[in-house]
Structures are given as structure tokens and as C-alpha cells.
N, C-alpha and C positions, 0 to 999 in steps of 0.2 A: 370205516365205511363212508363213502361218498356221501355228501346230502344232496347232490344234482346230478346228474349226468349231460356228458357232452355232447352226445348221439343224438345228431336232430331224427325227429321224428317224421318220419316217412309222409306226405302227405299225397296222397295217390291221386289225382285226376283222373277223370273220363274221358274216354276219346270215342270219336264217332265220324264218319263220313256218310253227306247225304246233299244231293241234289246239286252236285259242283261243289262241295264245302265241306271243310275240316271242323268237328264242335269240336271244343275242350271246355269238357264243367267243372270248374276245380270246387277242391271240399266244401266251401261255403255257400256251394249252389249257382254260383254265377257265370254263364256260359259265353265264350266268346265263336265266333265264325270267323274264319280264314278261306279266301277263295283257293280252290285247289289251280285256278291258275297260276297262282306264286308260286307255287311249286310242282314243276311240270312231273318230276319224279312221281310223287302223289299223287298226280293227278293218272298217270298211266301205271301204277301199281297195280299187283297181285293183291286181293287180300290177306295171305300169307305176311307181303312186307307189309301192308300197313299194321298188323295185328303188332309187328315186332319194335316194341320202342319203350324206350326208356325214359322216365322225368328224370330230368337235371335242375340244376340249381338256376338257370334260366328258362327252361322250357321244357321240350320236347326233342327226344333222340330217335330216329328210326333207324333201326341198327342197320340194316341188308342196304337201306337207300343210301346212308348215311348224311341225310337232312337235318337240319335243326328247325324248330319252330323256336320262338321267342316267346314267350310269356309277359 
């Protein structure tokens, strides 16, 4: 029997859009803003695509747009 495991552990973020701006609050409560002018995709999204996104190991994936944010 293993005494660790190599499976990192999933660390989920928040996502939010408000006022021209992308939040992301990651686990430790600390929030950043991104203008949705950087990303015009985002910026003229459904909220269908923005709902669909994935963390990766540097950011943010929104699958339908296929944007990355960087973390």
C-alpha cells in the first residue's frame, strides 16, 4: 500500500463575470480581474460558453470558445 499518492488534488476556482470583467477567486480566497476586453471571445459570449471551462495547470480553459486565461 502506497504511503502518498500522486494524484494532485483538484483545486477548484471560481469564476465570475461582472461589469466588463472576468473574477477568478482561487481556493485561498484571493481574487484576480481580467478585462473582458482581452478577450473579445468572452467578451461577446453566451452564458452557456462562458459557464463551460475547465482549470488546467495554468489557468483557465473555456471549452466552446477555446480561450485560455493564465493564471
Amino acid at each position: 500500500m502506497p504511503l502518498f499518492s500522486s494524484r494532485k488534488e483538484e483545486k477548484k476556482v471560481k469564476v465570475s463575470f461582472a461589469n466588463g470583467l472576468l473574477f477568478v477567486e482561487k481556493p485561498d480566497g484571493k481574487q484576480q480581474a481580467f478585462p473582458l476586453e482581452w478577450f473579445p471571445k468572452l467578451m461577446n459570449a453566451t452564458d452557456e460558453e462562458r459557464e463551460d471551462w475547465k482549470q488546467t495547470d495554468k489557468g483557465i480553459h473555456f471549452n466552446q470558445l477555446d480561450v485560455d486565461v493564465t493564471l
